[in-house]
C-alpha positions as CSV (number, residue, x, y, z in Angstrom):
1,X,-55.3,32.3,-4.4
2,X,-54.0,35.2,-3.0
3,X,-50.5,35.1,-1.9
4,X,-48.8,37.8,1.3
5,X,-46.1,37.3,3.0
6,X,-45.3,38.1,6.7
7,X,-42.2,39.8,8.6
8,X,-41.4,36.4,9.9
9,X,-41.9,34.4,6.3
10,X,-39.4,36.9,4.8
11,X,-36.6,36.8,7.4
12,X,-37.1,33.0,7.1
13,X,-36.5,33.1,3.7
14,X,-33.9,35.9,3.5
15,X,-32.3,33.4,6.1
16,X,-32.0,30.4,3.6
17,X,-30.9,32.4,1.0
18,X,-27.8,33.5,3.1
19,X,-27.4,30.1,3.5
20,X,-27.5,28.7,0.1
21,X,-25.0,31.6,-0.8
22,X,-22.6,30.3,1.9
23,X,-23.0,27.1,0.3
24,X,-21.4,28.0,-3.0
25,X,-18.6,30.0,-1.3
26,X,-18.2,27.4,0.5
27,X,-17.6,25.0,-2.2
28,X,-14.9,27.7,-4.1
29,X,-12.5,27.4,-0.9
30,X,-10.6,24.4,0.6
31,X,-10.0,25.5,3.6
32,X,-14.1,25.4,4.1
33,X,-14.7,22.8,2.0
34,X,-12.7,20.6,3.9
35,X,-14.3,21.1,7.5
36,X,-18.0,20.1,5.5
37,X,-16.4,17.0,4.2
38,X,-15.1,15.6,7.6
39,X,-19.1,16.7,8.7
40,X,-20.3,14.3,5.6
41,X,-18.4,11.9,6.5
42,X,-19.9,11.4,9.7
43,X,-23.0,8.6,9.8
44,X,-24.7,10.1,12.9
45,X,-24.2,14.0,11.5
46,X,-25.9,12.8,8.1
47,X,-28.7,10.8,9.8
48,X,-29.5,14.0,11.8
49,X,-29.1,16.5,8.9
50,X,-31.8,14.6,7.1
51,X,-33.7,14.7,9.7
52,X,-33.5,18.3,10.1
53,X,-34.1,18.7,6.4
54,X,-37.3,16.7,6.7
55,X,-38.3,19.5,8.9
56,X,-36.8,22.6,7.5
57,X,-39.1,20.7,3.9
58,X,-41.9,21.2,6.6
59,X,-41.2,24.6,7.3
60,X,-40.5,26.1,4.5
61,X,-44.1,25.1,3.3
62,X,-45.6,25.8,6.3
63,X,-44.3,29.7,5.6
64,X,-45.9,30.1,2.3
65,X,-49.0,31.9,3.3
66,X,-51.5,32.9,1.1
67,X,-55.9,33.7,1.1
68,X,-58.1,31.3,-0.8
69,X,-59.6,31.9,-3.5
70,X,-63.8,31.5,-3.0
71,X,-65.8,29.6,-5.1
72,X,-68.0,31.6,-7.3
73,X,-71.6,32.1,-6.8
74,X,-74.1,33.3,-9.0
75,X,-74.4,37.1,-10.1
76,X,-70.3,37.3,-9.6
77,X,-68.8,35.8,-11.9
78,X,-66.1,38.3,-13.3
79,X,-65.3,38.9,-9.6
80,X,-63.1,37.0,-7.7
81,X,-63.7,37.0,-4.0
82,X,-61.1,35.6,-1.3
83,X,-61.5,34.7,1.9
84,X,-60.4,36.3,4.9
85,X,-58.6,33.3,6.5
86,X,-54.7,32.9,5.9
87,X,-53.3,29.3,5.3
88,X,-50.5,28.0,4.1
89,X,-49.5,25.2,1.6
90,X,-49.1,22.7,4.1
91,X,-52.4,23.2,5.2
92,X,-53.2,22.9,1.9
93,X,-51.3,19.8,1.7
94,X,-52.8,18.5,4.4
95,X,-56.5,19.8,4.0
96,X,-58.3,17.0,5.0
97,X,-56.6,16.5,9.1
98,X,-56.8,20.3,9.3
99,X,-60.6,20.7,8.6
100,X,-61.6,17.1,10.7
101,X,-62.6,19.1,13.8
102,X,-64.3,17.0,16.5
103,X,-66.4,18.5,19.6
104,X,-63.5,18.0,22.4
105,X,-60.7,15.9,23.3
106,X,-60.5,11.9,21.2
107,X,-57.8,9.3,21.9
108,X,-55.6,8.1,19.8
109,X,-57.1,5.9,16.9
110,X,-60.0,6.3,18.8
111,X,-63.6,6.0,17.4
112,X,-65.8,7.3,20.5
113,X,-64.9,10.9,22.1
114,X,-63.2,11.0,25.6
115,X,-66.2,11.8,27.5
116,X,-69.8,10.7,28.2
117,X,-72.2,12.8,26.9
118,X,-76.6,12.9,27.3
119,X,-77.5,11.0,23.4
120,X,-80.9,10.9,22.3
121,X,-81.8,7.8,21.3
122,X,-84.4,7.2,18.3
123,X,-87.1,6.2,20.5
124,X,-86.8,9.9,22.7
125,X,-85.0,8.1,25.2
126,X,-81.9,10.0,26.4
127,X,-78.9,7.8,27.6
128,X,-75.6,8.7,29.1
129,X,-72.7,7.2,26.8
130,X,-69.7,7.7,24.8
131,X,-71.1,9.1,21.4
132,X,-69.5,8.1,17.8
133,X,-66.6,10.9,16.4
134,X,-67.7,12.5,13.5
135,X,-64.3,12.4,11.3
136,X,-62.3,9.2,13.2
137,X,-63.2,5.8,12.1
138,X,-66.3,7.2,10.6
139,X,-65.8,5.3,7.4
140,X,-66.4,2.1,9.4
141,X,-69.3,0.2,9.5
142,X,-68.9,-1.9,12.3
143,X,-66.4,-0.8,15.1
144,X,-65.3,-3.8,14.9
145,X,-63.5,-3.3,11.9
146,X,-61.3,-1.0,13.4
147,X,-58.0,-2.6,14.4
148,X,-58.3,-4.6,11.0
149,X,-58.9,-1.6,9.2
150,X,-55.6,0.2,11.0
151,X,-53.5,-3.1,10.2
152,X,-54.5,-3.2,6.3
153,X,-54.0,0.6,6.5
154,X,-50.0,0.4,7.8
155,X,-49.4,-2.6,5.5
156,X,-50.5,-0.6,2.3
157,X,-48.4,2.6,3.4
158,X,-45.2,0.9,4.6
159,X,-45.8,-0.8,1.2
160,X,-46.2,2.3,-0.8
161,X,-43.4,4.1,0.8
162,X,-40.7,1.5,0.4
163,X,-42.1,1.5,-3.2
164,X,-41.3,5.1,-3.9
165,X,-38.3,5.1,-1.1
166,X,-36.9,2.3,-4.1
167,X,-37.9,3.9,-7.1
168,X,-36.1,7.5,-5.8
169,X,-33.0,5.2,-4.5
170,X,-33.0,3.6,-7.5
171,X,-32.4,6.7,-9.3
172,X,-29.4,8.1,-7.2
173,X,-27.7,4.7,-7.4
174,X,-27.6,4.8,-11.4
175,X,-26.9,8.4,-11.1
176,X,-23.5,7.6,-9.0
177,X,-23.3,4.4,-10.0
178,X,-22.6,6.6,-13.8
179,X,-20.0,8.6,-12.7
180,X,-18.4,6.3,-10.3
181,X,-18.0,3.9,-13.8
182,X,-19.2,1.2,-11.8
183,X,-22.1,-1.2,-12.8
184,X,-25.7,-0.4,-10.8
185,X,-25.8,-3.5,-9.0
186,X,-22.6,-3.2,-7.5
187,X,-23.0,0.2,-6.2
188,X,-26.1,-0.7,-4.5
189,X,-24.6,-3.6,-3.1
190,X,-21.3,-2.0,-2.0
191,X,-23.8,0.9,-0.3
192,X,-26.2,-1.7,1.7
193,X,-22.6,-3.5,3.0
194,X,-21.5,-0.5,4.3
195,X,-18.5,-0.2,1.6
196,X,-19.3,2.6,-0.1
197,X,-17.3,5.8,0.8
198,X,-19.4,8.0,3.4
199,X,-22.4,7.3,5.8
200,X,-24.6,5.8,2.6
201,X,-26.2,3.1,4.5
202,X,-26.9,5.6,7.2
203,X,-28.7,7.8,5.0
204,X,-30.4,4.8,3.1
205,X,-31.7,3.5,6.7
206,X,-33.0,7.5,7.6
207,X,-34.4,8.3,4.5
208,X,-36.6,4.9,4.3
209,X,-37.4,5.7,8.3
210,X,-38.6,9.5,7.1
211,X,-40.8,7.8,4.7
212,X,-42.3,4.8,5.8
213,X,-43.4,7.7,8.6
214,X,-44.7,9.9,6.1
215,X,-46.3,6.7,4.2
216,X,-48.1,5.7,7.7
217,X,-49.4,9.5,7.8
218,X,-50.5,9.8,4.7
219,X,-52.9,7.0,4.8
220,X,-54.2,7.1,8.6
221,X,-54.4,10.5,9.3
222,X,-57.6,11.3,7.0
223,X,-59.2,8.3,8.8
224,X,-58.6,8.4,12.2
225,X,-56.7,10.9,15.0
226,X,-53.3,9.3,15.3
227,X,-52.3,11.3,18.2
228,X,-55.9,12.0,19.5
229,X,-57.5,15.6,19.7
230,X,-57.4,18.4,22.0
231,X,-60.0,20.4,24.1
232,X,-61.6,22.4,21.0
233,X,-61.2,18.5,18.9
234,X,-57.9,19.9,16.8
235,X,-56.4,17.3,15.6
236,X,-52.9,16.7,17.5
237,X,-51.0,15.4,14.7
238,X,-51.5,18.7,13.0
239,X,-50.7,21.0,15.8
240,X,-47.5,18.7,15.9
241,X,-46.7,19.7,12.4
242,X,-47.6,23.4,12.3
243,X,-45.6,23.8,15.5
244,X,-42.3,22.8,13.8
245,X,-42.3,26.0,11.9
246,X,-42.4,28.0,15.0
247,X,-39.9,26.0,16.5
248,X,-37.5,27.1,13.7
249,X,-38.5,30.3,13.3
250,X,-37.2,30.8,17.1
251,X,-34.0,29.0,16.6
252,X,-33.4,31.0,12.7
253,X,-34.5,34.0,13.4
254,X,-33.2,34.7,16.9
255,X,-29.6,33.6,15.5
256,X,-29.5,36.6,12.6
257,X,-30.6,39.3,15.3
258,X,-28.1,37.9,17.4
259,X,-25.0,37.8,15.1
260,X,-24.5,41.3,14.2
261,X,-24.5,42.4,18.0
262,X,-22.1,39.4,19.0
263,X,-19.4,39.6,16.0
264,X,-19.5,43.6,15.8
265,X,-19.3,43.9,19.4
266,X,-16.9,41.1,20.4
267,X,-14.0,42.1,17.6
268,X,-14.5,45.7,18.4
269,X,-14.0,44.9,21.8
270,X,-10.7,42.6,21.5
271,X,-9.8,44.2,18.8
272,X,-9.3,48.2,20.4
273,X,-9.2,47.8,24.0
274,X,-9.2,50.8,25.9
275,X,-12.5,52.4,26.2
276,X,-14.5,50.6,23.6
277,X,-13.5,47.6,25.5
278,X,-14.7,49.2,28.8
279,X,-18.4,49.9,27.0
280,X,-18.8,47.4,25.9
281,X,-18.2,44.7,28.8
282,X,-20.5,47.3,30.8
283,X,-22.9,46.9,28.4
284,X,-23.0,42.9,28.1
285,X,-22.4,42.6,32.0
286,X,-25.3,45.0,32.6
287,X,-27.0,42.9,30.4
288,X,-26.2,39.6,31.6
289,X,-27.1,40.6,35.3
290,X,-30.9,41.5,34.3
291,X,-33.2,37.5,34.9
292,X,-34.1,37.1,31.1
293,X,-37.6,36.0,31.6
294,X,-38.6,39.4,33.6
295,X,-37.0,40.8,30.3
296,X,-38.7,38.9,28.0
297,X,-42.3,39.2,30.1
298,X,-41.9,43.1,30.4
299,X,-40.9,43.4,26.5
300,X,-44.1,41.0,26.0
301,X,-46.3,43.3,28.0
302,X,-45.9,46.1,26.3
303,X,-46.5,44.6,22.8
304,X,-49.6,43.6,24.4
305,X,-50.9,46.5,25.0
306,X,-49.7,47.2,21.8
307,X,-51.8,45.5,19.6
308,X,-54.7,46.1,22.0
309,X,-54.6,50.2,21.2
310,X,-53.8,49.3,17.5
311,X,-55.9,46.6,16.5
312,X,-57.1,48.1,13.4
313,X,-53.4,47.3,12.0
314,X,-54.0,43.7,11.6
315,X,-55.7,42.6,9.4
316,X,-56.3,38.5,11.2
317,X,-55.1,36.8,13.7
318,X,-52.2,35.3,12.0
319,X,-51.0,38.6,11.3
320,X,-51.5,39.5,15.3
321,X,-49.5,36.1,16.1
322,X,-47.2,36.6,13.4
323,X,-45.7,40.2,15.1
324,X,-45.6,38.4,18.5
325,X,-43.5,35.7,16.8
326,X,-40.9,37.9,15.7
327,X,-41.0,40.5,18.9
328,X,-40.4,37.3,20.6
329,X,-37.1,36.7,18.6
330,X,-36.1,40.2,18.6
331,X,-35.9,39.9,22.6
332,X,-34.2,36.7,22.5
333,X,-31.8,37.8,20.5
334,X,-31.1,41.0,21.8
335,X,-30.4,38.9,25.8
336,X,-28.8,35.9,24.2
337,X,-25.7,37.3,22.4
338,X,-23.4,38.3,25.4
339,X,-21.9,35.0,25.9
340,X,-20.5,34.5,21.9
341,X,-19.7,38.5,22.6
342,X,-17.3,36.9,25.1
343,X,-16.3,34.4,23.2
344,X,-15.1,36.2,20.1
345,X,-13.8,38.9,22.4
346,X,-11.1,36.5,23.9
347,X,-10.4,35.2,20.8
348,X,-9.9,38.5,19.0
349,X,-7.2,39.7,21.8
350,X,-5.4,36.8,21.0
351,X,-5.5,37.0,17.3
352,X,-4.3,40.9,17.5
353,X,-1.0,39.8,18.7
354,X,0.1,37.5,16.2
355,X,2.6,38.2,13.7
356,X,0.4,38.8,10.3
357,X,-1.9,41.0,12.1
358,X,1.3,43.2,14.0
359,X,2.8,43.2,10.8
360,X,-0.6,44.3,8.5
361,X,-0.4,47.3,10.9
362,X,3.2,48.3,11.1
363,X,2.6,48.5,7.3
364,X,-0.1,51.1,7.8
365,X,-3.6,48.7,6.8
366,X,-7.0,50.2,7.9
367,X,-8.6,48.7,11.3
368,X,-11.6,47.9,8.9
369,X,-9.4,45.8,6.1
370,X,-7.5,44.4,9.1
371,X,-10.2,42.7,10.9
372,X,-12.6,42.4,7.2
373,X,-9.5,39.5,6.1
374,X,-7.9,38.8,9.4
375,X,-10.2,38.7,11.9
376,X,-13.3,37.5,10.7
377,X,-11.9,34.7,8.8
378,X,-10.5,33.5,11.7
379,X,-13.7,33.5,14.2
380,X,-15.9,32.1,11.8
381,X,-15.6,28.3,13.3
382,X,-16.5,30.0,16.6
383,X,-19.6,31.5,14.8
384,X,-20.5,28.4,13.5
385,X,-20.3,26.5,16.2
386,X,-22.1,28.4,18.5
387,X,-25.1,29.0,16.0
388,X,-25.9,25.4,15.6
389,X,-25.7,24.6,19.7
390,X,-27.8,27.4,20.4
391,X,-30.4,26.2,18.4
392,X,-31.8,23.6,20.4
393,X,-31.1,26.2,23.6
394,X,-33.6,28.4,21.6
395,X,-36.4,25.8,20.7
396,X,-36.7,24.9,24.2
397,X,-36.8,28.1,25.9
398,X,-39.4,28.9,23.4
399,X,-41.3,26.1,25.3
400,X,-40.6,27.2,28.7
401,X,-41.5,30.7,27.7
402,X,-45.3,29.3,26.3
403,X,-45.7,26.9,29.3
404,X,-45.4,30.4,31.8
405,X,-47.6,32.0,28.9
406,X,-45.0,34.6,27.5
407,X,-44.1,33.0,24.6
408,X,-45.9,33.1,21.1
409,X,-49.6,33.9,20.5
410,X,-51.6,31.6,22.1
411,X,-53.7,31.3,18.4
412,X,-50.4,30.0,17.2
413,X,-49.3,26.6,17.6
414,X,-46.1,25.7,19.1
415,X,-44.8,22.9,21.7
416,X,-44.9,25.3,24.5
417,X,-48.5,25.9,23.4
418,X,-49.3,22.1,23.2
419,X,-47.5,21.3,27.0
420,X,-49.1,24.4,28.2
421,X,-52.8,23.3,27.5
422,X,-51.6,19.5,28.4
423,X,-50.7,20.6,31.7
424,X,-54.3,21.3,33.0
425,X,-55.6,17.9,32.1
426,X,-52.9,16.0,33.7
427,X,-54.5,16.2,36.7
428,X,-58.1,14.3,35.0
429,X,-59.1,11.2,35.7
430,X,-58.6,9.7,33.3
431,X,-55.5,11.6,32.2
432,X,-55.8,13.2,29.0
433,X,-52.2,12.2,28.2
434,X,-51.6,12.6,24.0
435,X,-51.0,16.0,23.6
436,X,-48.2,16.0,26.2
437,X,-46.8,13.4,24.2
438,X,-47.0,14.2,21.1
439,X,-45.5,17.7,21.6
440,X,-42.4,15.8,23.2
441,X,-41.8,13.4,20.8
442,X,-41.4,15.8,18.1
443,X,-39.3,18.7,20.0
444,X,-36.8,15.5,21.2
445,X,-36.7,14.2,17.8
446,X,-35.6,18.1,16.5
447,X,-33.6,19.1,19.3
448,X,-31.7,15.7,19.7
449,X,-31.0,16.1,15.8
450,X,-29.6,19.7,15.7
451,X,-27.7,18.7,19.0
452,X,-25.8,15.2,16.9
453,X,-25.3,17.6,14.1
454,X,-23.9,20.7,16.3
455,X,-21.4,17.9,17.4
456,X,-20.2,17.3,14.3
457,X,-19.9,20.9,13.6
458,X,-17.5,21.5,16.1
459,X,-15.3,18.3,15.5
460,X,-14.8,19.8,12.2
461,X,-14.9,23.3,12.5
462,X,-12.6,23.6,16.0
463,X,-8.9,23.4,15.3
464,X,-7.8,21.9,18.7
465,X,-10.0,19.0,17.7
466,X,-9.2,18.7,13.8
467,X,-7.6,15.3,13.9
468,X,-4.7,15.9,11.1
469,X,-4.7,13.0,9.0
């Protein structure tokens, strides 16, 4: 394999690497250390972090792209050829669900297509019926197998993933259970009674959730559709998946173009008044008074038009979706900072007049070493907070945005994508009703965990609501 990386997979990246760094600063400081404890020691802030950790696991394999290696044919031996299709590891991973293609849309754990079709029978004779999937419950012999084929099929992957959910358990216990001094059976009693210190039972609950669900993936999903297929016979399960990269892609990405225009901005402004303050509130009210969305469509427009002149530049159409991705977070986060702009702006006018800060510059301190260790220290918890609640703000307007067709690359998958192509079929008889679903389920599972999280961020992190014990 051939391995390339795009603009978006290396801000992605860049972006967990900041974050891993601010995790051991972090853990060298009590005063930040301290806020990140009170978050740990909240059950419903642990139960969503793994969660979002489940799907940040997702994503981060989802963004290693690389081009397959061919297999060799005769005569070419000492070359290696690769083919012109990008996929990632988790396609890899999951190889067999991406490749199951059926003709057009499937139900759920269904074994016939959605539609009636003309079938030739073996005597000539053409008959209108529903004709057998190619890939879903084609391992069965009789169709009447089926629902005791799914049933043995959960029991053996609930079964398997409690198994390993156990034997990785197991292993954490003894490894506390060591330095706590404490014998292994009464730490893993003490944890499933609820007295061990912290949210453990919470996360032993979430964790064995995350897996059985995995478990119940891993051995349906090559054998039948388990959220049906969609109008080209993708299976939905897989568009589910791949679209929770895109989802954080818009909610990372968007956040480090937005910082620097916020933080820079807003301190500057509070910070020196007069004239720069004038600027810039121009600026963000201007800003703030244009409708994003005729922003967003007239910025998408003309990257349109774009790529159309220069097609040449791209070499597939990942690489084509790819740019959109990231023009697409560009634009958000060039309309979305204004209101943390505000924000640290008010907050900056009142840190200037208090009594370190008059007295750093009575003694003649630079602006710059004045606002590097007085100001910026003291905004952070605002920067914090606001990053993780306008998250989910950001995953879901990157599903409005798709559903009115301005969002990402139609080639790309996302929720918007998914609800976008549900919505014409909702008016079928029957009603071709998975896709819709599916692309729900799994933005309300994210969006509802980065919102119980964001919570917990800004208990901790906000000092009117620190609770001084």
């Amino acid at each position: 394999m051939r391995f390339t990386l795009f603009a978006t997979d290396a801000l992605f990246f860049s972006l967990i690497l900041v974050a891993v760094a601010y995790v051991f600063y972090a853990s060298r400081r009590e005063h930040l250390r301290a806020p990140w404890r009170r978050v740990a020691r909240n059950s419903l802030a642990m139960a969503a972090a793994t969660v979002l950790a489940t799907f940040l696991v997702i994503a981060i394999l989802d963004s290693i792209h690389f081009f397959p290696r061919l297999a060799a044919v005769d005569g070419d031996e000492g070359e290696i050829q690769y083919a012109s299709e990008v996929i990632s590891l988790f396609d890899l991973m999951v190889g067999p669900v991406r490749r199951q293609v059926e003709k057009t849309y499937s139900a759920p754990f269904a074994i016939y297509a959605f539609s009636k079709e003309t079938i030739e029978l073996e005597d000539g004779q053409t008959v209108r019926d529903y004709p057998r999937l190619v890939y879903g419950g084609a391992h069965l012999a009789d169709i009447h197998e089926r629902n005791s084929d799914i049933a043995k099929r959960i029991v053996i992957g609930v079964s398997g993933a409690l198994v390993v959910w156990l034997g990785l358990a197991s292993i954490v216990f003894f490894w506390i259970s060591h330095k706590a001094s404490i014998t292994f059976r009464v730490g893993f009693v003490r944890a499933l009674s609820g007295g061990a210190p912290g949210p453990a039972r919470t996360l032993m609950v979430t964790t064995a959730i995350i897996a059985v669900v995995i478990g119940l993936c891993a051995v349906l999903a090559p054998y039948y559709h388990i959220f049906g297929t969609d109008k080209v016979g993708t299976d939905v399960l897989y568009q589910a998946l791949k679209s929770i990269r895109t989802g954080l892609i818009i909610g990372t990405l968007t956040t480090l173009v937005m910082l620097p225009f916020a933080v820079l901005l807003g301190i500057s402004a509070g910070y020196f008044r007069g004239w720069i303050d004038d600027v810039i509130q121009y600026l963000y009210t201007t800003l703030s008074s244009i409708p994003g969305v005729l922003l967003i469509a007239s910025a998408a427009l003309l990257l349109d038009v774009y790529m159309t002149k220069h097609a040449d530049e791209f070499t597939s159409l990942v690489a084509r979706a790819d740019l959109r991705l990231l023009a697409l977070c560009v634009i958000l986060g060039i309309t979305s900072w204004t209101s943390l702009c505000r924000l640290l702006r008010g907050e900056t006018m009142k840190l200037r007049e208090v009594d370190f800060v008059e007295a750093a510059r009575a003694f003649g301190v630079r602006h710059t070493t004045i606002i590097l260790r007085h100001m910026v220290p003291n905004i952070m918890h605002i920067v914090m907070i606001s990053i993780v609640l306008d998250f989910s703000g950001l995953v879901l307007a990157e599903a409005v945005l798709s559903y009115i067709n301005i969002g990402v690359d139609p080639s790309m998958e996302s929720w918007g994508n998914m609800i976008n192509s549900a919505r014409l079929e909702l008016a079928r008889e029957p009603i071709v009703w998975w896709s819709l679903l599916a692309a729900l389920v799994f933005m309300f599972i994210l969006v509802l965990a980065a919102n119980l999280f964001a919570d917990a961020v800004r208990d901790a992190f906000d000092p009117r609501l620190r609770v001084i014990s």
